[in-house]
N, C-alpha and C positions, 0 to 999 in steps of 0.2 A: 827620757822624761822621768823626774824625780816624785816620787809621790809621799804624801806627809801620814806617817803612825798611823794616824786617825783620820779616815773621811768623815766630816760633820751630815753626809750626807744621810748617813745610815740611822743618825737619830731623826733626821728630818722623819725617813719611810718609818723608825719606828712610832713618831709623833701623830703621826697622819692615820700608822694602822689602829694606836687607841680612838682618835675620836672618829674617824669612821664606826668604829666599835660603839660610841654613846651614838651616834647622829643618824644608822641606820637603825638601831637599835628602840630609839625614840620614834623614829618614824613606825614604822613598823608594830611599839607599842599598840598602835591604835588598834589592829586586831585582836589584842588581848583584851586592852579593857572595852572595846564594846560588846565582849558577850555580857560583863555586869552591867553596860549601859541597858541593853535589849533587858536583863531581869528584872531589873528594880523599873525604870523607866517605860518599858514596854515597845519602845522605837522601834522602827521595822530595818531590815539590812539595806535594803535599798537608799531609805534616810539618811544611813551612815554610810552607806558607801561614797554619797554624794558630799557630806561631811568630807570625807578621806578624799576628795576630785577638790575641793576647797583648798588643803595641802597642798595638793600638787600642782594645782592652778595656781595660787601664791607664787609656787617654788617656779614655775614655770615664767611668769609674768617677769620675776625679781633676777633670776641668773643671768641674762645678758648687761644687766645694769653690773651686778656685782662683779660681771668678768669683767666690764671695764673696769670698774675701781681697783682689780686686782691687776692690771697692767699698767694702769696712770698712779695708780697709788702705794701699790704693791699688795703681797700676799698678809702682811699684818694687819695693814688697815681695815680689811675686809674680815679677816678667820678670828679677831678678836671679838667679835659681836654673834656670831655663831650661836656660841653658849649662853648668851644674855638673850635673846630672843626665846631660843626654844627650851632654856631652861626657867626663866618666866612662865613659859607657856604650861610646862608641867603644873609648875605652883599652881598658877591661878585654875588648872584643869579639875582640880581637888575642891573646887566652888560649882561643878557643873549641878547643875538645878535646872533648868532650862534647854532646849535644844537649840536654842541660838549660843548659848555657852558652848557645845558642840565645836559649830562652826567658825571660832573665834580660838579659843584656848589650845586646845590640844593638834589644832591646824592652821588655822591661819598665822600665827606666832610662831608653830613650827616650822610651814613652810618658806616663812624669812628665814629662819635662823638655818635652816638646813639649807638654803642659796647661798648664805655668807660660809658655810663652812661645811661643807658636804663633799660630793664626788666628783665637780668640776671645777671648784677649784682646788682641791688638792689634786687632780688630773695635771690640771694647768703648774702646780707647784712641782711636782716631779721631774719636769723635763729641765728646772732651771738648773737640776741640781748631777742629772744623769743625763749621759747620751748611749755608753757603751753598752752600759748593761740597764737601759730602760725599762724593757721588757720586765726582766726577772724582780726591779724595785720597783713598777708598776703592782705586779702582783702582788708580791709580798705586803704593800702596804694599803694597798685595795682590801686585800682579804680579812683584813680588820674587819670589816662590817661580817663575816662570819662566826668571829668571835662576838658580837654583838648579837649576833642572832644565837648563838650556841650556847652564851653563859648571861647574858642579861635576861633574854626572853624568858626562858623557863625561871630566872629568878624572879622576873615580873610577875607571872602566874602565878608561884609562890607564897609572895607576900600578898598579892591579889586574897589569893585562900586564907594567910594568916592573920592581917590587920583589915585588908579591906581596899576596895578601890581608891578610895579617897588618900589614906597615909601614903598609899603605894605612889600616888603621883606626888604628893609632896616629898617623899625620901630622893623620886628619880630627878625631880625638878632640881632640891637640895646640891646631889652628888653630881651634876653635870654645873653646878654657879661655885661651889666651892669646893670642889676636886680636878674637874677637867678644864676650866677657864685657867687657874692658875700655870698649869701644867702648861698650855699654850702661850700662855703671857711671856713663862721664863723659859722657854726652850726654842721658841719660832723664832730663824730668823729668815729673810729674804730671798737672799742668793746666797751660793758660796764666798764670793767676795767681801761680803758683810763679818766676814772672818778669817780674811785672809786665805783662805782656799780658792782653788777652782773647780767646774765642773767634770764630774769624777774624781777630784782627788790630785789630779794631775798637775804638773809645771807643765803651764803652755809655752812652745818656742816666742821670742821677744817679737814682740809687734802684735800677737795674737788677739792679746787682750783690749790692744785699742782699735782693732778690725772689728773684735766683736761690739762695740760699744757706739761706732758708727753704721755697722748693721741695726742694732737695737733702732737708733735716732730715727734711721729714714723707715723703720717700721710703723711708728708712731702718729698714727691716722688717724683721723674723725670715726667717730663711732657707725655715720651711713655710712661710711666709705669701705669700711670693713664689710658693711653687711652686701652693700654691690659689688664687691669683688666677691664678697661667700656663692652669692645666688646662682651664681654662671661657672660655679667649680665642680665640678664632675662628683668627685670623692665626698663633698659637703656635705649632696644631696645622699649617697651611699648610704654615708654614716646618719645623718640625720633620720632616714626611713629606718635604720639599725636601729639607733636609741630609740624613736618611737616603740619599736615593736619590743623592745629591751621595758620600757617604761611601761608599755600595757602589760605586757608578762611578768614583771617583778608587782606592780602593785595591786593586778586583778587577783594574782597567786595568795600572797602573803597578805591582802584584806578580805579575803573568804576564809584564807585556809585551815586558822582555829576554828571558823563555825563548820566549814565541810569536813574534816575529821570528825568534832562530836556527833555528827549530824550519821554518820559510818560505824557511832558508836564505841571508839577512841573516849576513853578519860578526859577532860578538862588536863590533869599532869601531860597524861601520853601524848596527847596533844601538843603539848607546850612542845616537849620533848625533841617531839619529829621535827618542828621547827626550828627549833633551833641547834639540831643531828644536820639539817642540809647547811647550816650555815656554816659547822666544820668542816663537812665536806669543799663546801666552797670557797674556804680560805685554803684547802690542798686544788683546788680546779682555779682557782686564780692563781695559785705561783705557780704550777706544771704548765697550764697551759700561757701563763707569762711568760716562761722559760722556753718552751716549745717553740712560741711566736716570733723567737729571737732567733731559730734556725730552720725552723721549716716554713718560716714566711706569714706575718699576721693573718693575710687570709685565709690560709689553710688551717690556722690555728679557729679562727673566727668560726669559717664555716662546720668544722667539727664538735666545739661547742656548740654550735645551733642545734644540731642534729642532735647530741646528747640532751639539751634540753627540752626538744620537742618528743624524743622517747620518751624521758621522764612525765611531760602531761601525761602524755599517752597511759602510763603506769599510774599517777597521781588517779585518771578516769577510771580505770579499774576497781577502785576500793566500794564504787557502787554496785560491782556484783558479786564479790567476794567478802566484804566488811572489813572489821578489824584485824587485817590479817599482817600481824610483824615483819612476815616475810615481805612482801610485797612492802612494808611499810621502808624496810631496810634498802631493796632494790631501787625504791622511787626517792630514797634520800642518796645514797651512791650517785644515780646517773645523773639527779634534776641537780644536787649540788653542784658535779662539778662540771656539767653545762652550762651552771648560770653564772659561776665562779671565773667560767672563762670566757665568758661572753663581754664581762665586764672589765677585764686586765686587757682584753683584745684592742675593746674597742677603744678605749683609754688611749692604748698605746699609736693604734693606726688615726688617731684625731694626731698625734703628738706629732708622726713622722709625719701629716701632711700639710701641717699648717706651724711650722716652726716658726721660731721669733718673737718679737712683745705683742703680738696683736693673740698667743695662744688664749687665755684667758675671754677674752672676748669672745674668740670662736664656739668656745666649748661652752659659753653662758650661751649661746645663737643655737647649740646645739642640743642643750639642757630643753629647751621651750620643747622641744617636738619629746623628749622624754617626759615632763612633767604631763604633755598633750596625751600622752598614753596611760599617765596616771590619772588625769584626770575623766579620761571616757573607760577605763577598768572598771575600777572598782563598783561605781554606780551601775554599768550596764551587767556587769555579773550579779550583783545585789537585784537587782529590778529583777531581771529575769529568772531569778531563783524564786522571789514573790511571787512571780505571775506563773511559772510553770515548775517549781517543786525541782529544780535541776539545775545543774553549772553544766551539764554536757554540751550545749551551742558555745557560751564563754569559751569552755577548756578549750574547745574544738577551735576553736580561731586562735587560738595560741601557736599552738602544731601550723594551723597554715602559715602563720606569719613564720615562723620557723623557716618554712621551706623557703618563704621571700626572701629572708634574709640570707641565706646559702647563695640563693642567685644571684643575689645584686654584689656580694663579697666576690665571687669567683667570675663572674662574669661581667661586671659593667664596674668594678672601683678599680683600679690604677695602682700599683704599689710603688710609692718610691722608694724604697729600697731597694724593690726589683730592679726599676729604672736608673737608677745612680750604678748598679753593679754592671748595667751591659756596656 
């Protein structure tokens, strides 16, 4: 097999790992600017946490619609609207005045726009373009949203301090409608075919290409029809309690964890900081353990990020008896990064290998809903209960146990096919 200079596929993963970079990075804002909402407005967290459940219920409701459009329509149709949604959504978030402006602008706009161009469907775009080396351009382009968290966040804070809440959402609104739309406009394209290549770079043997093209046809199902063949598939339901507890832990975490740092006594900066220190770490925990996943088998991969990330609460709990202690601040961005870093290349990857062919996209929107399900019972019940009893110690604590669920369900009740195809 003949392979051309250039795989196109390497700029797809590099395309994918910038706007990952803007679209978790957006998302995620929201815990910056509601410490200046709570100053000047006075809202309580629990408010906003249910704000931030608005997000992710949007985003939750919208992904199985947009993974069909990314499989009947393709990957452009749908990743071109992305940044028109949630970059709207900044602009008009620079007008908040009201708490109902809350619940619309900087979330409900967002959580369109990060369905049309977020984490599953770029999950679902990766596999069209890689089979060999998945894993490892899994990670790699996943781990964008680290750099998202490691060089936007703390510049949000930043400007937060310098101009002010308000400019601060119109620059970020600004730079994702006329820097990162364009960039997707003139670099996205479909498949490799759409260019004369094939998947991985390769000359397929003669005949290959029209095997795979009548595989595609007969994949191409009614939207129920996918979802009752999902309901009764063993690995579906795996992965679906997976991303749940992936979606409760990533957005209970990162919507407290600027107010639970100052709250320790951390800086508003230092603050910013640590957030976005684990996001580097997490763009090295999603390609090691991407790469990993590719030889020592995704669940093994899987279940040891969990375990890293449930140390890391464990560690994150800690700064309520000790305070601002750098050390410990250091130890809990090392292990929680790249816990969560590989939690997310994992599971990407083991959705990829178990539901191959044009119905991916759909799956992974069918699989988004139980994550966005986790984003939306986070944040408000960490909020609320910080309200009511002065602490995140019950929140954190169900984190860690979901942790342990998901070790068990990865090693013990999901199915690997890879395993399976190799005996």
């Amino acid at each position: 097999m003949k392979k051309k200079l250039y795989f196109y596929g390497w700029t797809i993963v590099s395309l994918i790992f910038f706007c990952m970079a803007y679209s978790v990075a957006v998302r995620f804002s929201f815990s910056i600017f509601q410490t200046s909402l709570i100053e000047e407005f006075g809202w309580g967290r629990g408010v906003l946490g249910s704000a931030y459940a608005i997000m992710l219920g949007t985003y939750a409701i919208t992904c199985p619609f947009t993974g069909r459009l990314f499989d009947t329509k393709g990957p452009r149709f749908v990743l071109l609207w992305g940044p028109i949604f949630y970059g709207v959504g900044m602009l008009l978030s620079s007008l908040i005045s009201e708490l109902w402006h809350v619940f619309v602008f900087p979330t409900l706009l967002v959580g369109l726009g990060i369905a049309m161009s977020g984490f599953p469907i770029y999950s679902a775009l990766i596999p069209k373009w890689f089979n060999k080396k998945r894993g490892i351009a899994t990670g790699i382009a996943l781990s964008g949203s680290g750099i998202g968290m490691l060089m936007l966040i703390p510049l949000i804070e930043y400007s937060i301090s310098l101009v002010g809440w308000r400019w601060t959402y119109l620059l970020l609104g600004s730079s994702v409608l006329f820097l990162l739309f364009p960039i997707v406009y003139f670099f996205l394209y479909n498949k490799p075919e759409d260019i004369g290549q094939n998947i991985d770079g390769e000359e397929l043997p003669e005949g290959s290409a029209t095997e795979l093209v009548l595989e595609d046809k007969k994949e191409k199902i009614g939207f129920l029809e996918i979802y009752n063949k999902l309901k009764n598939d063993r690995n579906f339901w795996v992965l679906a309690i997976t991303v749940f507890l992936i979606g409760l832990n990533n957005n209970m975490i990162f919507s407290q964890l600027h107010l639970y740092l100052t709250d320790v006594k951390f800086s508003s900066s230092s603050s910013a900081l640590i957030f976005g220190s684990v996001g580097f770490v997490r763009i090295a925990g999603s390609i090691v353990m991407g790469w990993c996943s590719d030889y020592i088998g995704r669940p093994n991969a899987q279940s040891l990020s969990a375990l890293l990330t449930g140390i890391g609460i464990l560690v994150l709990m800690c700064f309520v008896f000790v305070g601002n202690s750098i050390y410990l601040a250091i130890l809990y961005i090392l292990i929680f990064g790249i816990g969560l870093g590989g939690m997310t290349s994992c599971y990407s990857a083991m959705a990829a290998d178990s539901f191959k062919g044009n119905t991916l996209g759909s799956t992974m929107g069918f699989l988004e809903v139980f994550f966005g399900l986790g984003g939306v019972l986070g944040p408000p019940f960490a909020g609320f209960v910080f309200d009511y009893t002065g602490s995140y110690l019950f929140p954190f604590m169900s984190i860690v146990v979901g942790m342990v669920v998901v070790i068990f369900f990865t090693l013990v009740v999901y199915r690997d096919p890879n395993k399976n195809a190799s005996v």
